[in-house]
Steps between C-alpha positions, in 0.01 A plus 500: 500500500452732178188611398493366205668207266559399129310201380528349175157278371527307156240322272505381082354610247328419178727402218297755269744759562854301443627633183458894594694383819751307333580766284519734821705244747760484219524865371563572886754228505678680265502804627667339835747304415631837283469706819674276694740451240583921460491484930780263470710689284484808741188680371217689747158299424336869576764673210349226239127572551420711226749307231319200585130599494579620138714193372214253681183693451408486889346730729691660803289283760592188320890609492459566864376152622760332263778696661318477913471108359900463428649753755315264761672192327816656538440639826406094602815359357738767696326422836539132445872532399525579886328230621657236257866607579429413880388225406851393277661647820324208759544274226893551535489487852322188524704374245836588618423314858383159333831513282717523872354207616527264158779258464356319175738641238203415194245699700762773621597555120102590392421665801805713464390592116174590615666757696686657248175514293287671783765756568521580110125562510515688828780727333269547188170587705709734726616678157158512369342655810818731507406620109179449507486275165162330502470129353119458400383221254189603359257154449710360765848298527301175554352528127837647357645244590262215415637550135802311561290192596216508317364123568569535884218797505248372231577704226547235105684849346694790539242687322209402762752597809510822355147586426430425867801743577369751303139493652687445877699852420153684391247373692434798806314857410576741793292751584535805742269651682450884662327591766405852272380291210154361374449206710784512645638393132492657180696221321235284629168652632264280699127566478223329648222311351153506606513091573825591752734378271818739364552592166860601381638733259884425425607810320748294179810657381490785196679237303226273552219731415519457094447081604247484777369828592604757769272294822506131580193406721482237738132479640385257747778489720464288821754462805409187719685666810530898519214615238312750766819677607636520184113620400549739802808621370374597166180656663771729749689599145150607352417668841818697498454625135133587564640724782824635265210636257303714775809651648479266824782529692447141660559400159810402664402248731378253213634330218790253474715375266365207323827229305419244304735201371394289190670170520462236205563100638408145341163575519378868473572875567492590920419828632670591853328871617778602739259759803515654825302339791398675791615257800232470767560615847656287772315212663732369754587636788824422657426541863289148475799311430595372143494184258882404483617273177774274509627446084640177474574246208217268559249671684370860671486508890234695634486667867219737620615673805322761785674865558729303753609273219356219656404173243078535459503224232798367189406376169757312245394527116705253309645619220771252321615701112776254442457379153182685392446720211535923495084518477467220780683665721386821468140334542566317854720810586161738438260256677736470809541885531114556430463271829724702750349861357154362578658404839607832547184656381295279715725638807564851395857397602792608256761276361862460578751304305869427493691711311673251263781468253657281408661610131854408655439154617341427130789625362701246711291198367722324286796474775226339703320142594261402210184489802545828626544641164187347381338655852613864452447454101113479531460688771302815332552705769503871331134379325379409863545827650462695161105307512462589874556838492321555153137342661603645780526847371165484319336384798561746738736247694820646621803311442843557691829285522764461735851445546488113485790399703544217726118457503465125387783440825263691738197364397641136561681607834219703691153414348515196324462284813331735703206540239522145345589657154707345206848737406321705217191577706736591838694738218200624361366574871854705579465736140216626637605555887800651317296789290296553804846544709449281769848380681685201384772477722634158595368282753747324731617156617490150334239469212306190302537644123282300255700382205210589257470098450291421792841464739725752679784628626626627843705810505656718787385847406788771464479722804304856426821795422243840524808687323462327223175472254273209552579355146829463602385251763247313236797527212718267762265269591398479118906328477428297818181345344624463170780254636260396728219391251772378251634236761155379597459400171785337406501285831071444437495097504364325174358225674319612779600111662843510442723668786725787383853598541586741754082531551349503830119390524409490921188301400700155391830533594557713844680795524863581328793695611736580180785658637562273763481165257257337760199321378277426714231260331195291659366202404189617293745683253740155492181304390438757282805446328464166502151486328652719226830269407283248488248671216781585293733175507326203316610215816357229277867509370637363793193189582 
């Protein structure tokens, strides 16, 4: 764990200062979209620097967070070409396998178009990662593209869509900080007010000057989360100049750099302070055992274990996103993850989690059954574990994950029963026996495996190889109960009265041999039988 971590707090602002801003967001605007324009056409953003603080009237700290601001755009969009041609890739595949096994010539003929246009966009990402041509749509596509259907997205005339286009492409002020400046930013220096509050002075553009003055102060500045360490932070960057002045050589140790955002919406101007955190020490203590977490679609399994790894107690926190807003979400997300870091707190125990992923499978979605695409489609995963280890982290609570292979099948085969657990808890319980490396080699003979639907299964375990790696033993019993489980099913009876073909129940109709085509049947399961014609044929018919 580092020692320290980025955090980014935000509030709003008074409208009192809009049209100094304004001016600002879109002189900055400017300046971007020209940079990125010259970077496209082969130019060195460092080479322009001096052209473009004379043609703009800016200062060399404002040049430097609009080209840190763009480079980091740019840098975004080439890391995510990667990641978005693997996904065209598993697309392809997935593709390619449902078009083997159609035989409808309608639906062969679109799937097979789709194809040809997913391998035409592969071929143009590939060449666009290869040059490194950046796309980037300042105000976003979304709006661009809301001009050619103006009714569909509330706008009555061209003219209004593009007044909110022009305020969508200037409406963010960047500022940079340094750790060697005043406050930790001399584009815009914090101070503190006697009543706790912070004052700000935004340093405006040269061009600006002759129109509003060289300062633009923003007093009475509040953050409802994050206002002492961002106070703290401003205090260290006083500290460390204090220090600077009397020849201090631990001058050093202070001061950070201090980066503010300006970001105009619907309703005001937001300020995000962008500061370095010192983390707390560790809390948890991994030779007490841990708090394992089993992610799943519709809720979070819970499993406290000893050093051993044996169950002390399991919790299950529901947690069902399918249809809910961004903000909802993110809400029942934050108060489920606030539960199990209190739990770990409480225990001093540290957290372990599966190590998910599952980018390829919701690549594969639309080759897929509409139920488990909805499943996997809500399932917010990466936000889980992103919340998790972020409270975590701030907390002191440790948070590991694991490898998390065949741990759902060993749950349900060796601790399900034995504990009384449901599947998710039993997984949850062998995540953590995993981290804290306790053996999970097979056990042996004939076993009851619950079908995660209050039944089960009986399986012949395979026989132990020691040559070969104990998930190769679980990865061939995974195929055995997958066949297994998928015939229990099909053969379940839909009317728990009515006797099923090829079905054997001991209880009403004696014992069955099926290879030998002898039936043996006693007289309880022949007036069983009986009973159940006559329910189902109407006999008045026949009076």
């Amino acid at each position: 764990m580092s020692d320290s971590s980025s955090r980014t707090y935000q509030t709003r602002i008074q409208d009192s200062c809009d049209d100094p801003l304004v001016a600002y967001a879109n002189l900055m605007a400017y300046v971007e979209h020209s940079l990125f324009r010259e970077m496209g056409a082969g130019k060195i953003a460092g080479d322009l620097k001096s052209s473009y603080l004379t043609a703009f009237h800016i200062t060399a700290r404002q040049f430097n967070a609009t080209r840190v601001k763009l480079e980091g755009k740019i840098d975004s969009i080439l890391q995510l070409l990667s990641r978005r041609i693997e996904t065209k890739k598993t697309q392809i595949e997935s593709l390619e396998e449902a078009i083997s096994r159609l035989k409808n010539k309608k639906i062969l003929h679109q799937k097979k178009r789709r194809l040809s246009r997913l391998k035409y966009q592969l071929q143009r990402l590939e060449t666009a990662r290869k040059d490194k041509k950046v796309a980037l749509c300042f105000g976003s596509k979304k709006l661009f593209r809301a001009q050619f259907d103006l009714a569909a997205n509330g706008y009555k005339t061209h003219e209004e869509w593009k007044a909110s286009w022009k305020r969508a492409r200037a409406s963010e002020i960047f500022v940079l900080g340094s750790k060697d400046e005043t406050a930790g930013n001399q584009s815009c220096t914090a101070t503190i007010a006697p009543n706790g509050s912070i004052t700000l002075r935004v340093r405006l553009p040269d061009a600006l000057i002759p129109q509003f003055g060289k300062y633009q102060y923003i007093s009475n500045v509040q953050f409802a989360y994050g206002h002492d360490a961002i106070v703290a932070a401003i205090r260290d960057c006083q500290l460390r100049q204090q220090l600077s002045l009397l020849n201090d050589p631990a001058y050093k140790n202070h001061g950070q750099a201090v980066t503010f955002r300006f970001k105009k919406d619907s309703k005001s101007w937001r300020i995000f302070v962008t500061i370095d955190t010192k983390l707390p020490q560790p809390i948890t203590r991994q030779g007490d055992g841990v708090i394992a977490v089993d992610i799943n679609s519709d809720q979070l399994a819970i499993a406290e274990t000893d050093r051993f790894g044996n169950p002390i107690r399991t919790l299950s926190i529901p947690l069902h996103l399918y249809d809910l807003s961004r903000e909802q979400t993110k809400a029942l997300i934050g108060d489920a993850s606030a539960q199990i870091i209190a739990l770990s707190e409480k225990t001093r125990k540290p957290l372990v989690l599966e190590n998910l992923d599952f980018k390829k499978k919701k690549a594969q979605l639309r080759e897929k059954n509409p139920s488990y695409c909805r499943m996997l489609s809500g399932f917010a995963y990466a936000l889980i574990i992103a919340q998790l280890k972020s409270r975590g982290q701030s907390k002191g609570v440790e948070v590991h994950t694991v490898n998390p292979a065949y741990t759902s099948l060993i749950g349900r085969v060796k601790f399900a029963k034995r504990y009384g657990l449901t599947i998710h808890l039993a997984a949850a319980l062998c995540i953590g026996r995993r981290f804290l490396g306790v053996s999970e080699k097979m056990p042996q003979g004939q076993r009851d495996i619950p079908d995660g639907k209050g039944g089960h299964v009986t399986l012949d375990l395979p026989v132990r190889n020691r040559s070969r790696h104990v998930w190769f033993q679980w990865g061939q019993l995974n195929k055995k109960l997958s066949a297994a489980l998928t015939a229990h099913f099909r053969t379940e009876p839909t009317d728990p009265r009515a006797p099923q073909s090829g079905s054997c129940d001991s209880n009403a109709f004696g014992s069955c041999r099926r290879n030998s085509g002898t039936r043996i049947v006693n007289t309880t399961a022949l007036l069983t039988c009986l009973i159940y014609l006559c329910e189902c044929v109407d006999l008045s018919r026949f009076c």
